[in-house]
N, C-alpha and C positions, 0 to 999 in steps of 0.2 A: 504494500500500500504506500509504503515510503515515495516509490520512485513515482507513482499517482501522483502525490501530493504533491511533488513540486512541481509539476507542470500546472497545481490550480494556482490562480492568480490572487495575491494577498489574502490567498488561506479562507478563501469566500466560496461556500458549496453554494450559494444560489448568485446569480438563478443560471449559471451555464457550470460551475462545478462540481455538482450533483453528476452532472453525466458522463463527465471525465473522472470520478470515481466508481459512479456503476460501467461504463465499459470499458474502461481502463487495464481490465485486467485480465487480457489478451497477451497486452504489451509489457508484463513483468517478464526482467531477466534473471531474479534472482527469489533466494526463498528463504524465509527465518523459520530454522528447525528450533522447536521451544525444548525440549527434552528428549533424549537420546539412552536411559537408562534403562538397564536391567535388574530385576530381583539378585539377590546375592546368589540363593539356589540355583540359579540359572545362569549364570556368567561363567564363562570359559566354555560355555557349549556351542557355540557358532548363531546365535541365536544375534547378536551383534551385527554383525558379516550380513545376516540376514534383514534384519532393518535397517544397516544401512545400501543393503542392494537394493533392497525394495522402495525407499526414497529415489535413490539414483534414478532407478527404471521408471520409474511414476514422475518425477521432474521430467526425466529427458524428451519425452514425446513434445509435453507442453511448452517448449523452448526455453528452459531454463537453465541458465549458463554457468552458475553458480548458488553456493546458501552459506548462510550465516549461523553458525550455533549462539544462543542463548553462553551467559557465560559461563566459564566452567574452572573449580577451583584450579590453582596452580597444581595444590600437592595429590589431584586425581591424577595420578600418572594413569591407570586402566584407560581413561577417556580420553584425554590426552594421547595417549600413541596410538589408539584408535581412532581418532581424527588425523590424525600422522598418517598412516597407512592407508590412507583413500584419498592423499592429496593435500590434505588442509593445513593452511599457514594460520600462524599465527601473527593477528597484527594490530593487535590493542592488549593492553596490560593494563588493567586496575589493581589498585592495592590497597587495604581496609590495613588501616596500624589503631591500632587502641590505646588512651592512656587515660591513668586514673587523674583524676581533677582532686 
C-alpha cells in the first residue's frame, strides 16, 4: 500500500485518491511478510523451506519483485540465516538500549 500512497497527492483519498488506492494494486512490486514463524515442535522439519516456497510461488505470478520482513531480533540467529538463504539482505538496524532513571 506504501508505494499507493505516494503516488496520492497530499495524502487526500477524495475525491480522485480513493481510486488510486482501490486499483492501485495491480501495480505493487513488493510485499510486507508480517510473520515468518514456526512452533518450537516443528522447527528443523522443513516446514520453513516450505513457507517460504510457498510465499515465493504465490508472489511470483503477481509480479512481485521483492518483500520486506517485519523486524526481527538481532540474536534470532534461526531466522536470521533463514532469510540469508533465500537471498535477503539486511539493510536497516534498530536498536532498543534500556536505562534505569
Amino acid at each position: 500500500i506504501n508505494e499507493i500512497q505516494i503516488k496520492i497527492k497530499r495524502g487526500r483519498l477524495l475525491p480522485t485518491g480513493i481510486f488510486k488506492l482501490l486499483f492501485g494494486k495491480g501495480k505493487l512490486k513488493t510485499l510486507r511478510v508480517l510473520m515468518l514463524g514456526v512452533l518450537d515442535d516443528y522447527r528443523k522439519m522443513g516446514i520453513e523451506a516450505c513457507l517460504y516456497g510457498r510465499i515465493i510461488k504465490n508472489a511470483s505470478p503477481a509480479g512481485i519483485k521483492g518483500a520486506e520482513c517485519s523486524w526481527m531480533l538481532e540474536h534470532n540467529y534461526m531466522m536470521n540465516h533463514a532469510i540469508e538463504q533465500i537471498n535477503g539482505k539486511l539493510y536497516k538496524r534498530y536498536r532498543f538500549y534500556e536505562k534505569a532513571i
